[in-house]
N, CA, C and O atoms as a MOPAC input file, in Angstrom:
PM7 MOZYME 1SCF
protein

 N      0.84600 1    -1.17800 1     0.00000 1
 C      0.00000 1     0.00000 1     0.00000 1
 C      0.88800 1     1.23700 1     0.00000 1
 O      1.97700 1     1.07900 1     0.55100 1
 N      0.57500 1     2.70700 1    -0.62700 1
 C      1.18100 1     3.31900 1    -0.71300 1
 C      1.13100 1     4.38700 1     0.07600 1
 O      0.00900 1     4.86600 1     0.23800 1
 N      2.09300 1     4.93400 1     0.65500 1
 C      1.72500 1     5.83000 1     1.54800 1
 C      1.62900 1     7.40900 1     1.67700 1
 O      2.09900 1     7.64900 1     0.56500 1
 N      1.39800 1     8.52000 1     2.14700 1
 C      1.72900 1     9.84600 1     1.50500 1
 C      2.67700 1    10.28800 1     1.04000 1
 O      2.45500 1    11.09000 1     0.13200 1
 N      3.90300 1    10.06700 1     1.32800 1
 C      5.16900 1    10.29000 1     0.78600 1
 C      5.40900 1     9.74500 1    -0.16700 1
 O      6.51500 1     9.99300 1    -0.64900 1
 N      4.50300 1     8.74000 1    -0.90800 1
 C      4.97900 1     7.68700 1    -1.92600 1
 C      4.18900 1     8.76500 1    -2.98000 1
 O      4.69200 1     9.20600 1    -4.01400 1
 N      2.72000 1     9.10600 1    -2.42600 1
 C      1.76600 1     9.75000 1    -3.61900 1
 C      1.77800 1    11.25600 1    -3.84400 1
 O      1.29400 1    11.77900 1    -4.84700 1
 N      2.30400 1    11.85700 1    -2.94600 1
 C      2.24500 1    13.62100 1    -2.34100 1
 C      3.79400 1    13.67900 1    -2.98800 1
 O      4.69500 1    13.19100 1    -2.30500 1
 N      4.04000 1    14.12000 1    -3.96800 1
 C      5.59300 1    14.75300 1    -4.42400 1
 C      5.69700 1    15.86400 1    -3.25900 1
 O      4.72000 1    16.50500 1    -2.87100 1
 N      7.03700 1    16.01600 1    -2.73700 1
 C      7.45500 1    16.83000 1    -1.59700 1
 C      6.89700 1    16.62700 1     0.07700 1
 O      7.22700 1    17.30800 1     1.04800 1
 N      5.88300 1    15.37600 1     0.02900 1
 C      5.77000 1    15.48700 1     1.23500 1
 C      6.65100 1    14.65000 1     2.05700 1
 O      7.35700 1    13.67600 1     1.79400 1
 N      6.40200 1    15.31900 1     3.14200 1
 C      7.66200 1    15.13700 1     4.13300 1
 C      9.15700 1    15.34100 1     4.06300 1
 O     10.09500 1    14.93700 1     4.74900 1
 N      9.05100 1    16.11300 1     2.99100 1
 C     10.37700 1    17.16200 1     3.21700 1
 C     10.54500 1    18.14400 1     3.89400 1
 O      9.57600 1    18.90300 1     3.94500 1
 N     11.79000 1    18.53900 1     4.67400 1
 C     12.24100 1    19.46900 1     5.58500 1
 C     12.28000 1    20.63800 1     4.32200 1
 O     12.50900 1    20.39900 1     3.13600 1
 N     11.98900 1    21.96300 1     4.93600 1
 C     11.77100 1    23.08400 1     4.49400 1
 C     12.41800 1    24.27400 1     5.13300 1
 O     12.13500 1    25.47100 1     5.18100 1
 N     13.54700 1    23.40300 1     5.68500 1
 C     14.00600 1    24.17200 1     6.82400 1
 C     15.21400 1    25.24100 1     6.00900 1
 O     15.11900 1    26.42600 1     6.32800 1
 N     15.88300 1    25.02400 1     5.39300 1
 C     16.96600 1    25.58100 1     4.59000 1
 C     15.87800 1    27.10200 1     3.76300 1
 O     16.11400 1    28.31000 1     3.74300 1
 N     14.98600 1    26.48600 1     3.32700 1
 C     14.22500 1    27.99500 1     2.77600 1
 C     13.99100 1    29.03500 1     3.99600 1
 O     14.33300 1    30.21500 1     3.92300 1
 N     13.42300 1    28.50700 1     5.02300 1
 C     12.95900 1    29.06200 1     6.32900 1
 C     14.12200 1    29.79200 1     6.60000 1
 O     14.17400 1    31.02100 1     6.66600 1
 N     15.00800 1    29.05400 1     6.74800 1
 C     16.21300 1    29.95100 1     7.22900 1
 C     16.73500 1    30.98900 1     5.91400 1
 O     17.55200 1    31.73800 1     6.45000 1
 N     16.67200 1    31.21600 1     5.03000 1
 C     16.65200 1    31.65800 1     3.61600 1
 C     15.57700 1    33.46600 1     3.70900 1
 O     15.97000 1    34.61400 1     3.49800 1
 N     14.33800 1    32.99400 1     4.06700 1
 C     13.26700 1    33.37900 1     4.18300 1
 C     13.89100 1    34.30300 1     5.26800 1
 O     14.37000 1    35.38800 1     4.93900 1
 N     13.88700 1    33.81900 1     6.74200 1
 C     14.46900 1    34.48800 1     7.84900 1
 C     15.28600 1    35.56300 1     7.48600 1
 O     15.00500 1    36.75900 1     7.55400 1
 N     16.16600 1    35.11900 1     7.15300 1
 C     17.79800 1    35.74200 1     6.68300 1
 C     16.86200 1    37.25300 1     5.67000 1
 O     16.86300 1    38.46200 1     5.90200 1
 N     16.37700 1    36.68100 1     4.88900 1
 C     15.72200 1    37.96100 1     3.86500 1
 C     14.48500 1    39.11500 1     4.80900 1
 O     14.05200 1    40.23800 1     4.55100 1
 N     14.29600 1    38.32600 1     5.74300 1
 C     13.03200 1    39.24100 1     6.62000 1
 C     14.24600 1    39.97900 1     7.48200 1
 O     14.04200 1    41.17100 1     7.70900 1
 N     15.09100 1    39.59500 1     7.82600 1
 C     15.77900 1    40.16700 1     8.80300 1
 C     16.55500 1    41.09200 1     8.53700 1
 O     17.08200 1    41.76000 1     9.42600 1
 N     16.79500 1    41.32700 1     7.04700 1
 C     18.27600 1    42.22100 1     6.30300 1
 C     17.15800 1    43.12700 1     5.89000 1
 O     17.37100 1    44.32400 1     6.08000 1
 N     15.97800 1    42.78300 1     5.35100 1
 C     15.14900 1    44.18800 1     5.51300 1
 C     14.36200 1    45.32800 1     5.40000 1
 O     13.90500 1    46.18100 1     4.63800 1
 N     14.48500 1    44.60300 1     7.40200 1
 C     13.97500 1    45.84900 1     8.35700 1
 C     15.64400 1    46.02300 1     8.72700 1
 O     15.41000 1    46.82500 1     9.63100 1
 N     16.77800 1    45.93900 1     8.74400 1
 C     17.80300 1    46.54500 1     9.09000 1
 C     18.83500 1    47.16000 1     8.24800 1
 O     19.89500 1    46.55600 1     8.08500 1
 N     18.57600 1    48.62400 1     7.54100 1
 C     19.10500 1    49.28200 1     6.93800 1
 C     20.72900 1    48.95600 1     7.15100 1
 O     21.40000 1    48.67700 1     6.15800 1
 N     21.33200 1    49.00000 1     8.45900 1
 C     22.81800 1    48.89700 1     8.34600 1
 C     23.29100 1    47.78100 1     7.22500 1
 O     24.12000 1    48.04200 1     6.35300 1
 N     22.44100 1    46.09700 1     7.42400 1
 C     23.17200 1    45.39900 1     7.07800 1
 C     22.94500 1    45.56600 1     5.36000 1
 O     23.48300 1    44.99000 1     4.41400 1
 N     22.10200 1    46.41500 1     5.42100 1
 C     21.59600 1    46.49200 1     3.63200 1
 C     22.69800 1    46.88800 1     2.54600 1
 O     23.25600 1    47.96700 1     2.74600 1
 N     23.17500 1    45.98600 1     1.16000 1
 C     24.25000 1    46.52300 1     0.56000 1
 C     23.41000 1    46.39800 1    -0.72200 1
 O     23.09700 1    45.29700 1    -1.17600 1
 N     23.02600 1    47.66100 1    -1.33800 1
 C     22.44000 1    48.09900 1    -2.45900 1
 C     23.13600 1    47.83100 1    -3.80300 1
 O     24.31200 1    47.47300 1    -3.87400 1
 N     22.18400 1    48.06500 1    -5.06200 1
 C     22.74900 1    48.47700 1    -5.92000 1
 C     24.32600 1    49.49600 1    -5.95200 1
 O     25.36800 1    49.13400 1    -6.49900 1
 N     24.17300 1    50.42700 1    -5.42500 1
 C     25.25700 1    51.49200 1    -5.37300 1
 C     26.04300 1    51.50100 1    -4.06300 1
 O     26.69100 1    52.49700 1    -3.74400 1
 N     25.99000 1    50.25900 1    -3.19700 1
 C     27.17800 1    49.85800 1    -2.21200 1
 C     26.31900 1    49.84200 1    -0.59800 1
 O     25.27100 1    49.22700 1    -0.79200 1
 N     26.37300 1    50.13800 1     0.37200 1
 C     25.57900 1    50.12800 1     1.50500 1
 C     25.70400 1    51.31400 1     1.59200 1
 O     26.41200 1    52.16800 1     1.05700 1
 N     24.26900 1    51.26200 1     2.97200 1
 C     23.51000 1    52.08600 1     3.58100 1
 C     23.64100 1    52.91300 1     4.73400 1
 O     22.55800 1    52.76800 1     5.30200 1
 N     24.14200 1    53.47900 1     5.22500 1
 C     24.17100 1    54.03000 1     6.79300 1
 C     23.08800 1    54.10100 1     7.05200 1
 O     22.21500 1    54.47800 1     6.27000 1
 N     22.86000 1    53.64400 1     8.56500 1
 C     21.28100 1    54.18000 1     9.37400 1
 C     21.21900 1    55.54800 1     9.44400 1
 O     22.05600 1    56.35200 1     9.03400 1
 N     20.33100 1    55.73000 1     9.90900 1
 C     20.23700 1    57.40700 1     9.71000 1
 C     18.63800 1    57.80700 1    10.50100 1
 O     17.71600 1    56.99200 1    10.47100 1
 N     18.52000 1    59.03500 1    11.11800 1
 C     17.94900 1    59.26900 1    12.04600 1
 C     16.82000 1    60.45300 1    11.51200 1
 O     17.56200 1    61.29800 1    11.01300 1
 N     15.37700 1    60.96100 1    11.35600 1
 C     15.42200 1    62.12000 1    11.00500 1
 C     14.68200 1    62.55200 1    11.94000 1
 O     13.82100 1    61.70100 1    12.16500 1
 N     14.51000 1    63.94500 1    12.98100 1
 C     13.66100 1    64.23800 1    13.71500 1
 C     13.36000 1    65.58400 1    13.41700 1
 O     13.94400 1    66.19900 1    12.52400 1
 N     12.08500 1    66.28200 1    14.43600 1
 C     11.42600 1    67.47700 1    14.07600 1
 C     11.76800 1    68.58500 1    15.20700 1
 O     11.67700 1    68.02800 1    16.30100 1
 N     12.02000 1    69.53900 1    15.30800 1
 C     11.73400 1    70.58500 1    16.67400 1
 C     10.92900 1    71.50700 1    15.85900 1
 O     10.90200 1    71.38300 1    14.63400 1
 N     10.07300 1    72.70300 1    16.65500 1
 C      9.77600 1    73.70500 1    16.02100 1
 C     10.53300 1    74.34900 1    15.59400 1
 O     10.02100 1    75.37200 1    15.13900 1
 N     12.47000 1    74.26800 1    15.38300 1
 C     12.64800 1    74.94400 1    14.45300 1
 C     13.61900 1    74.83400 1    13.47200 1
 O     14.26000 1    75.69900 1    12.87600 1
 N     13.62000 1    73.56400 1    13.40100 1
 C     14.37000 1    72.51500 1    12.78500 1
 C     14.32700 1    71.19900 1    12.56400 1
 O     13.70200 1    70.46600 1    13.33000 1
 N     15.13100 1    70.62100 1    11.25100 1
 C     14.78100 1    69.32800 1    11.15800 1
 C     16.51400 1    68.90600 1    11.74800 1
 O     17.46800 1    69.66500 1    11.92100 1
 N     16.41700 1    67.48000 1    11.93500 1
 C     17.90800 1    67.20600 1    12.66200 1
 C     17.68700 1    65.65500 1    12.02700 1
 O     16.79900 1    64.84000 1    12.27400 1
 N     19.04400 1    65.55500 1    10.95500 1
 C     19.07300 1    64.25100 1    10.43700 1
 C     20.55100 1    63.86500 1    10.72000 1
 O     21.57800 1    64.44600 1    10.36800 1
 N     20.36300 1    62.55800 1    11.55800 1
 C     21.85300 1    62.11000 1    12.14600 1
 C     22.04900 1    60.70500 1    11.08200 1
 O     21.19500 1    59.85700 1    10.82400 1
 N     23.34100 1    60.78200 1    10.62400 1
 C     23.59900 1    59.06000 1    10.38400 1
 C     24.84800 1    58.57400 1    10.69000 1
 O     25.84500 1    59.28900 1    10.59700 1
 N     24.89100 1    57.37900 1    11.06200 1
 C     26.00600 1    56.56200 1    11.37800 1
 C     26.92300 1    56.62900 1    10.30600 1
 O     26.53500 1    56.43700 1     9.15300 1
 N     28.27900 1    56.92200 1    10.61100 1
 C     29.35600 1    56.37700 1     9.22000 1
 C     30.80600 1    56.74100 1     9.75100 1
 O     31.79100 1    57.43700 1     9.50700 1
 N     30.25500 1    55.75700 1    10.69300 1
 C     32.08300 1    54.82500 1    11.28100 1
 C     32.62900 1    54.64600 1    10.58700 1
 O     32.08000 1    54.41200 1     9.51000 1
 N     34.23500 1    54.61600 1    10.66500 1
 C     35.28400 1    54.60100 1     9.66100 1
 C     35.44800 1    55.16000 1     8.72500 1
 O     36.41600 1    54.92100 1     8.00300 1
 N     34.11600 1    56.52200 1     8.31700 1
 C     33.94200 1    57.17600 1     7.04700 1
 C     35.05200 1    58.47400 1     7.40600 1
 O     34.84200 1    59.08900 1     8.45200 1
 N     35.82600 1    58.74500 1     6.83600 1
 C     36.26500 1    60.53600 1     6.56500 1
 C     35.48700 1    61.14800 1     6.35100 1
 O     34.64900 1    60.90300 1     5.48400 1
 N     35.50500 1    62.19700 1     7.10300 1
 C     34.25400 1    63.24700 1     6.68900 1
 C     34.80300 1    64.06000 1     5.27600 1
 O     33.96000 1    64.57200 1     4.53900 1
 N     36.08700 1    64.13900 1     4.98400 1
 C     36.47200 1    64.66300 1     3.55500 1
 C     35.59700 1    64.54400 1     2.29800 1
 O     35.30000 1    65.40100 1     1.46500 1
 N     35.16500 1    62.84200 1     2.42000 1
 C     34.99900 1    61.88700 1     1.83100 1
 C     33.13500 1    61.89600 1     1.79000 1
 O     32.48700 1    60.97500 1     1.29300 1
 N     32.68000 1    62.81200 1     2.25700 1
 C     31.01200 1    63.22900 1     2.27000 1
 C     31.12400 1    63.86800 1     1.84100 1
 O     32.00200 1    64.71700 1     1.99200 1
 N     30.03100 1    63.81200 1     0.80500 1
 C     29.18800 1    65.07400 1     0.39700 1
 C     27.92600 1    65.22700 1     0.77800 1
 O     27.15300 1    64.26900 1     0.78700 1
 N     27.49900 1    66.67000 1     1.20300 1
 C     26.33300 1    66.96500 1     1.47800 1
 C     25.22600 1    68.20900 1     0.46100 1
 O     25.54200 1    69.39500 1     0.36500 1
 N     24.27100 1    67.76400 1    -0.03600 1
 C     23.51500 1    68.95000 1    -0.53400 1
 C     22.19000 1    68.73200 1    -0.37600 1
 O     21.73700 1    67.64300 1    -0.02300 1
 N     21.24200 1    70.11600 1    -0.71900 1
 C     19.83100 1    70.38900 1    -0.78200 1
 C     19.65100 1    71.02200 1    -1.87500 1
 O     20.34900 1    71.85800 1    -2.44900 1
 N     18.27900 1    70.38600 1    -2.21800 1
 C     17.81100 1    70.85500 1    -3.25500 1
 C     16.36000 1    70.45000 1    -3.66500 1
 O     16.15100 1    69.36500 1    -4.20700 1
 N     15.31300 1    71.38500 1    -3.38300 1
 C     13.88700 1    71.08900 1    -4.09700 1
 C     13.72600 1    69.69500 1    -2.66100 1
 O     13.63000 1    68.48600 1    -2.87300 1
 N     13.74000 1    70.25300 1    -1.54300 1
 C     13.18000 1    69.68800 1    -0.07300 1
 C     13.87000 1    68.17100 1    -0.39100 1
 O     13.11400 1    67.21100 1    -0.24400 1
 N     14.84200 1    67.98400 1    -0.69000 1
 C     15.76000 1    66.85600 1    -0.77900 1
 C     16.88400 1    67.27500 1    -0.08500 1
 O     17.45600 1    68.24800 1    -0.57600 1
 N     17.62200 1    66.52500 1     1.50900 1
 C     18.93400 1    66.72600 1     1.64900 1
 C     18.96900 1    65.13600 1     1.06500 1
 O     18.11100 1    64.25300 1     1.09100 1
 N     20.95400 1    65.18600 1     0.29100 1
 C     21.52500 1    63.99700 1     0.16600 1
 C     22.54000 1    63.96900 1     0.33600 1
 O     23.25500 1    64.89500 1    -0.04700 1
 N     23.11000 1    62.72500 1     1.08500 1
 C     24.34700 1    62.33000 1     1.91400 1
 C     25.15100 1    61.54700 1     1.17200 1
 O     24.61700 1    60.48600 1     1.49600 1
 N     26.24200 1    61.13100 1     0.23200 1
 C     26.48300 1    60.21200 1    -0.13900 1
 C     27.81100 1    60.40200 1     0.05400 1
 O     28.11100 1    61.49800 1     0.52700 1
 N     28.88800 1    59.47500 1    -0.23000 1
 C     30.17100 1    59.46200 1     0.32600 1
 C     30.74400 1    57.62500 1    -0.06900 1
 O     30.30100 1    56.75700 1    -0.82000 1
 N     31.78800 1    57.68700 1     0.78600 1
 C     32.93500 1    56.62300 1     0.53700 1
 C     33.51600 1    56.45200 1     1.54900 1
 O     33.87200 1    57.42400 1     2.21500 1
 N     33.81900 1    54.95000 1     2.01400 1
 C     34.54700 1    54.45500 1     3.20400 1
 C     34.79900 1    53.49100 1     2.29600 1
 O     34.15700 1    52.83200 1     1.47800 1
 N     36.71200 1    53.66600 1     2.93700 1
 C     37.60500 1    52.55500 1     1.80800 1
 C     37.87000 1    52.07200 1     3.18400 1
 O     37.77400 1    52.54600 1     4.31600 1
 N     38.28400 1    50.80700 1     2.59100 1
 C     38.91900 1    49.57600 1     3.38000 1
 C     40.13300 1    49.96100 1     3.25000 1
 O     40.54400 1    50.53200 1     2.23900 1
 N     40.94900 1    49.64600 1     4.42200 1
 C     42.30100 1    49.58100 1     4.69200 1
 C     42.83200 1    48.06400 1     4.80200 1
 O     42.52600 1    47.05300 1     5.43500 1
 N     43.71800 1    48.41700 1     3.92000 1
 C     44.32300 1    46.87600 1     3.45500 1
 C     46.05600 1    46.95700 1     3.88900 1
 O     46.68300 1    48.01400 1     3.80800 1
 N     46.55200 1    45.91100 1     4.26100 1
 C     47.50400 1    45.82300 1     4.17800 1
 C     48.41800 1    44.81500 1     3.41700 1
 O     48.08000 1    43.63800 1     3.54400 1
 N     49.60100 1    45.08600 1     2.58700 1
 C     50.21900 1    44.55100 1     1.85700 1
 C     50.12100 1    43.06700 1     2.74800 1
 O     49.94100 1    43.02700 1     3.96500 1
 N     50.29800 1    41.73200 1     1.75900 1
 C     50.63200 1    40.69500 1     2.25900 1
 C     49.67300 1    40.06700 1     3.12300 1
 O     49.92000 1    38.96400 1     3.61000 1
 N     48.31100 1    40.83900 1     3.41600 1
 C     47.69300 1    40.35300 1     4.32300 1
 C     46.18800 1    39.21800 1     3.87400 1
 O     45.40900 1    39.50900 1     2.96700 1
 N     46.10000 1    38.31600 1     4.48800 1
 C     45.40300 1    37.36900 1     4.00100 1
 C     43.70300 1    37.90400 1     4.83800 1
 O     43.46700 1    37.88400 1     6.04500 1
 N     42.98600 1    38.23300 1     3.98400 1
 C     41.42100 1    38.39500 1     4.77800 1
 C     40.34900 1    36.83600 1     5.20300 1
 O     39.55400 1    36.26000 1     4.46100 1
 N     40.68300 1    36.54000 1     6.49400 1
 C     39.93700 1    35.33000 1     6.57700 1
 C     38.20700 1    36.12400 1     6.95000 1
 O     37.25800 1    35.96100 1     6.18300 1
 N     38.14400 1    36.68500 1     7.82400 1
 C     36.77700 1    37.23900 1     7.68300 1
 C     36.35000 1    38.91300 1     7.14200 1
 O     37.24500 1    39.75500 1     7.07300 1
 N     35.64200 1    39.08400 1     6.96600 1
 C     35.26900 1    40.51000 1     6.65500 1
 C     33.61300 1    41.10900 1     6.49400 1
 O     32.89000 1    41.03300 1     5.50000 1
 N     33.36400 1    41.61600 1     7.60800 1
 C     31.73300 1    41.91800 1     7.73300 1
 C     31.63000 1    43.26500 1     7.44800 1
 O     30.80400 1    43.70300 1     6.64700 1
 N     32.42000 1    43.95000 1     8.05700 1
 C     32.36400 1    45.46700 1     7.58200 1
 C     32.15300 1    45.90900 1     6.34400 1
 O     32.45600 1    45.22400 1     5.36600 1
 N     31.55600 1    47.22200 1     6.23900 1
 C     30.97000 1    47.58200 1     4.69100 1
 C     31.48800 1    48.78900 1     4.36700 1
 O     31.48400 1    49.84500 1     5.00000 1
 N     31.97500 1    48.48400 1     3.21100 1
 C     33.19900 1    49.76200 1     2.55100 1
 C     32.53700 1    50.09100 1     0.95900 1
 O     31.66100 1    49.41200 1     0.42300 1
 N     33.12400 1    51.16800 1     0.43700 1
 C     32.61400 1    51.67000 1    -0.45200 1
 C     31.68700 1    52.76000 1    -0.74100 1
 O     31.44900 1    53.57000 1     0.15600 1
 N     31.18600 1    52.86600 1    -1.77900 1
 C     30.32900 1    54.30700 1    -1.89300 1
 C     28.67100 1    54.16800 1    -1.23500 1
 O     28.13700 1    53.06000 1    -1.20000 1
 N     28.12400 1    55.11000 1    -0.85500 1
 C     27.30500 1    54.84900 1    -0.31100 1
 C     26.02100 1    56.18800 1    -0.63700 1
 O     26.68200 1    57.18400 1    -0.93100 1
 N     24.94400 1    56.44100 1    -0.67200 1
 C     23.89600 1    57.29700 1    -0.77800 1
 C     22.59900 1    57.48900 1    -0.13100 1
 O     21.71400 1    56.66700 1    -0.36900 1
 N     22.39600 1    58.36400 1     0.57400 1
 C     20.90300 1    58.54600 1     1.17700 1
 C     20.39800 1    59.67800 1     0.38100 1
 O     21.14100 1    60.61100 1     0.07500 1
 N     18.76100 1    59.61100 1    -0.07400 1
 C     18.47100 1    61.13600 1     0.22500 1
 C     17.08800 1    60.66000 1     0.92800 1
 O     16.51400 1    59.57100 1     0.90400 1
 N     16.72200 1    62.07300 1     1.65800 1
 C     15.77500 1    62.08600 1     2.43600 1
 C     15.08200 1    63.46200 1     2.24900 1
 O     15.65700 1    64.55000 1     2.28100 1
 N     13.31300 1    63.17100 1     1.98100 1
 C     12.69500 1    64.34800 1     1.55700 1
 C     12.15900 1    65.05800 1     2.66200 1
 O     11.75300 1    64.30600 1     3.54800 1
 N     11.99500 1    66.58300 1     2.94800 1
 C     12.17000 1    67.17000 1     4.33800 1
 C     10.57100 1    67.89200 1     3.69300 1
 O     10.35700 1    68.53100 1     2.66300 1
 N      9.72900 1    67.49100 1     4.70800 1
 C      8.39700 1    68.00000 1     4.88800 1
 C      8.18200 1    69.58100 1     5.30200 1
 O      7.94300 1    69.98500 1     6.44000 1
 N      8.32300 1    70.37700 1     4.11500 1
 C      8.02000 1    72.07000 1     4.85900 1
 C      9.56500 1    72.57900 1     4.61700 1
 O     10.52500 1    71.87400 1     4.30600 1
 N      9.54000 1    73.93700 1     4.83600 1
 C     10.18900 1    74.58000 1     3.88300 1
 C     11.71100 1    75.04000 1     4.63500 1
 O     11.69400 1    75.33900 1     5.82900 1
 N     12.66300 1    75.06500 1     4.06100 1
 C     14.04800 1    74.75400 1     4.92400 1
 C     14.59400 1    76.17800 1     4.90700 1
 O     13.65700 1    76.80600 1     4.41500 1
 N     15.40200 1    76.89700 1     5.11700 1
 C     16.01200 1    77.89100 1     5.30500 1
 C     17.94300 1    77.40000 1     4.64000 1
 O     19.03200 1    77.41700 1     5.21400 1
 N     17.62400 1    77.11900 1     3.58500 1
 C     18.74100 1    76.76400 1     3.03500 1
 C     20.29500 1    77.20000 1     3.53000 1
 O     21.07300 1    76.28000 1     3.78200 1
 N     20.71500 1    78.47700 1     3.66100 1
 C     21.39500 1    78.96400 1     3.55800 1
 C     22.16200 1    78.91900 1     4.98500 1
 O     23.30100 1    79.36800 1     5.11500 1
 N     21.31700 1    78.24800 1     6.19300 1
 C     22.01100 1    78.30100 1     7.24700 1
 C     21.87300 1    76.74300 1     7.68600 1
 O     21.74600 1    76.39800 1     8.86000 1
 N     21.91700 1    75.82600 1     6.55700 1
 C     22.35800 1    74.59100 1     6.93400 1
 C     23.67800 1    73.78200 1     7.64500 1
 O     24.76700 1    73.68900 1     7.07900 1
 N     23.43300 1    73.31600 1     8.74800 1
 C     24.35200 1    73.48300 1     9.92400 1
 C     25.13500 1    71.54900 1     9.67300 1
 O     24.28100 1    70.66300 1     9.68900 1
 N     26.37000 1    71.17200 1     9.50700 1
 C     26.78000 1    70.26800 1     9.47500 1
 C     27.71100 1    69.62200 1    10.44700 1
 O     28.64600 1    70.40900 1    10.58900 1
 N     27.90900 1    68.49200 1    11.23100 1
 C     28.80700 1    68.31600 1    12.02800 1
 C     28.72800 1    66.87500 1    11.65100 1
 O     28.00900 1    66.21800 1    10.89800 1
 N     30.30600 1    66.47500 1    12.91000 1
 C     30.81400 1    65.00300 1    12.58400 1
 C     31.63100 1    64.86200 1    13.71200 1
 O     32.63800 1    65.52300 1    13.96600 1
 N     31.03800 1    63.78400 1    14.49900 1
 C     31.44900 1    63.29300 1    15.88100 1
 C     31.25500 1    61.74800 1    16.25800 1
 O     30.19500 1    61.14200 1    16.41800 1
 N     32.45800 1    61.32000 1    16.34600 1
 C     32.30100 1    60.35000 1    16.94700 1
 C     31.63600 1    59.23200 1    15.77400 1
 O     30.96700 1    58.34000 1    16.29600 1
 N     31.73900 1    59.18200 1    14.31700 1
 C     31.23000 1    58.53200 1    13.26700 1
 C     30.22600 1    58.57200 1    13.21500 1
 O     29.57200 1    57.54100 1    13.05600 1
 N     29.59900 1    59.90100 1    13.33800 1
 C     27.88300 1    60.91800 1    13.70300 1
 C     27.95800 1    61.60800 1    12.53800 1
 O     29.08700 1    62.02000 1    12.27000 1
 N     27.13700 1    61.84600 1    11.80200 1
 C     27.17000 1    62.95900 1    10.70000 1
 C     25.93400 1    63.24000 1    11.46500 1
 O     25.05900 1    62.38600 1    11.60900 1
 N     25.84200 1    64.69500 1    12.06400 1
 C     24.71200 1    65.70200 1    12.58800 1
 C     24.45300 1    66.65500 1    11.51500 1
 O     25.46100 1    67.30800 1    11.24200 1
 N     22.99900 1    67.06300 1    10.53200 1
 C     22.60200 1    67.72800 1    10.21600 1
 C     21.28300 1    68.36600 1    10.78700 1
 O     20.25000 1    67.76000 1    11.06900 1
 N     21.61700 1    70.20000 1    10.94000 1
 C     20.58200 1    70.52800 1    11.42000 1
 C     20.62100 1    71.51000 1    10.36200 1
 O     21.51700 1    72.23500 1     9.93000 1
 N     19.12200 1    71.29900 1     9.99000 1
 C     18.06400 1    71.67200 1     8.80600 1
 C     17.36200 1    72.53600 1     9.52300 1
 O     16.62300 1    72.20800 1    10.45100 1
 N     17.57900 1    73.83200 1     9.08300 1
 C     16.67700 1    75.03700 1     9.94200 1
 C     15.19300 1    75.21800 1     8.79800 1
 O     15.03000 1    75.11300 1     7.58200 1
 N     14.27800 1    75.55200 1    10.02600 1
 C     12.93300 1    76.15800 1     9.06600 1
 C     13.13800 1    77.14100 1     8.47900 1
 O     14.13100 1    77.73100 1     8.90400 1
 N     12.51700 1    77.73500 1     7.46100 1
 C     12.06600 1    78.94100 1     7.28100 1
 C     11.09500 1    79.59500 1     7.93100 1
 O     10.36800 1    78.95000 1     8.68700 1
 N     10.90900 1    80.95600 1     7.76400 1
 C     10.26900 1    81.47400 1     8.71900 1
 C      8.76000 1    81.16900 1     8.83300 1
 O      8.06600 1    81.03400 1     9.84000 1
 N      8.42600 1    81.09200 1     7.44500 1
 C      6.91900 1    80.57800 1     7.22400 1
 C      6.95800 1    79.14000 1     7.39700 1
 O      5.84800 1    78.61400 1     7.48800 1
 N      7.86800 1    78.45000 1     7.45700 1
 C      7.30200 1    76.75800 1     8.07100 1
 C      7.54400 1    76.43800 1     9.36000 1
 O      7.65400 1    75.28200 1     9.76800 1
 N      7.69200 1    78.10500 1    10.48400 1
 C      7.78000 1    77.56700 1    11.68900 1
 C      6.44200 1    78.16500 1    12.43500 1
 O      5.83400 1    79.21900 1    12.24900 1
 N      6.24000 1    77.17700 1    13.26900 1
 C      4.76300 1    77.27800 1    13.98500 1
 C      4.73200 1    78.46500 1    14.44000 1
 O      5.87200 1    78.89800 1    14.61000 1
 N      3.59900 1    79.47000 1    14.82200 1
 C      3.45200 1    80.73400 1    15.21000 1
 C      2.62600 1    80.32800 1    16.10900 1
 O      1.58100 1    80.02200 1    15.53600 1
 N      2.53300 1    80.13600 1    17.42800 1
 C      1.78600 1    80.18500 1    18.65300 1
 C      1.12000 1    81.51800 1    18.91400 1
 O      1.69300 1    82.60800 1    18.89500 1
 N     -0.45200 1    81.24700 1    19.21600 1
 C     -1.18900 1    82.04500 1    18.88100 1
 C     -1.58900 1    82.14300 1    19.94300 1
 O     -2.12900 1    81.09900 1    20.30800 1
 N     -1.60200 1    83.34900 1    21.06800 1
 C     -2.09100 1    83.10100 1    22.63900 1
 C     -3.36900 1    83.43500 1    22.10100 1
 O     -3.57100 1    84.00900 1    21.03200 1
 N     -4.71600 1    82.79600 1    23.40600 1
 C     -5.83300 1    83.25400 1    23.48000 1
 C     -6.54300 1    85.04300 1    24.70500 1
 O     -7.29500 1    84.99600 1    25.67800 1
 N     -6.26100 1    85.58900 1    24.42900 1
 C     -7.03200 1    86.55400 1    25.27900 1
 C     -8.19900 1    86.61300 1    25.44100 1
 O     -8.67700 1    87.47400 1    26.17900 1

């Protein structure tokens, strides 16, 4: 007599190698760091609001800040840049996780920026941008009498 595995093509095969396949692809992403694009990887990157500014931070350890560029244009800032690997003559690479090469964000900024006093810093493998409002995209608190 024949049994399900004899009549069911694939049954009772382990499915475990896709699962883990599957996993691996759910897990890379929701996590921008480990993401390596078309045009090289990703830095995480942060964007927040105050009333009078926008403040977009991203990670880029081991990056030179030389080696960034930053611009705005038409409520687009974009970050893109290069972190080279340091190699040494003669040296054999048994592992390597770190992510080198060119890299690009842009991020579209809701409401209207004050271009001209765009504020840039770099600490600690922090790229800090603070994105000032303009005067008409900052809230005007309206007391009641």
């Amino acid at each position: 007599m024949a049994t399900m595995m004899d009549l069911v093509p694939g049954f009772g095969v382990s499915f475990r190698p896709a699962t883990r396949l599957f996993d691996r692809l759910f897990d890379e992403w929701f996590d921008p760091s480990v993401y390596a694009g078309q045009d090289g990887w990703v830095p995480a990157a942060d964007i927040a609001e105050t009333d009078q500014s926008f403040v977009v931070t991203a990670e880029l350890p081991g990056v030179d800040p030389k080696n960034v560029d930053i611009s705005y244009m038409d409520g687009v800032i974009t970050i893109k840049g290069e972190k080279n690997k340091e190699m040494v003559e003669g040296e054999s690479c048994h592992c390597s996780e770190r992510y080198s090469g060119a890299f690009k964000r842009d991020f579209r900024i809701a409401g209207k920026i004050d271009k001209d006093n765009i504020e840039a810093s770099f600490k600690d493998g922090v790229l800090k941008l603070t994105l000032p409002k303009s005067a008409e995209s900052v809230p005007k608190r309206i007391e009641i009498h």
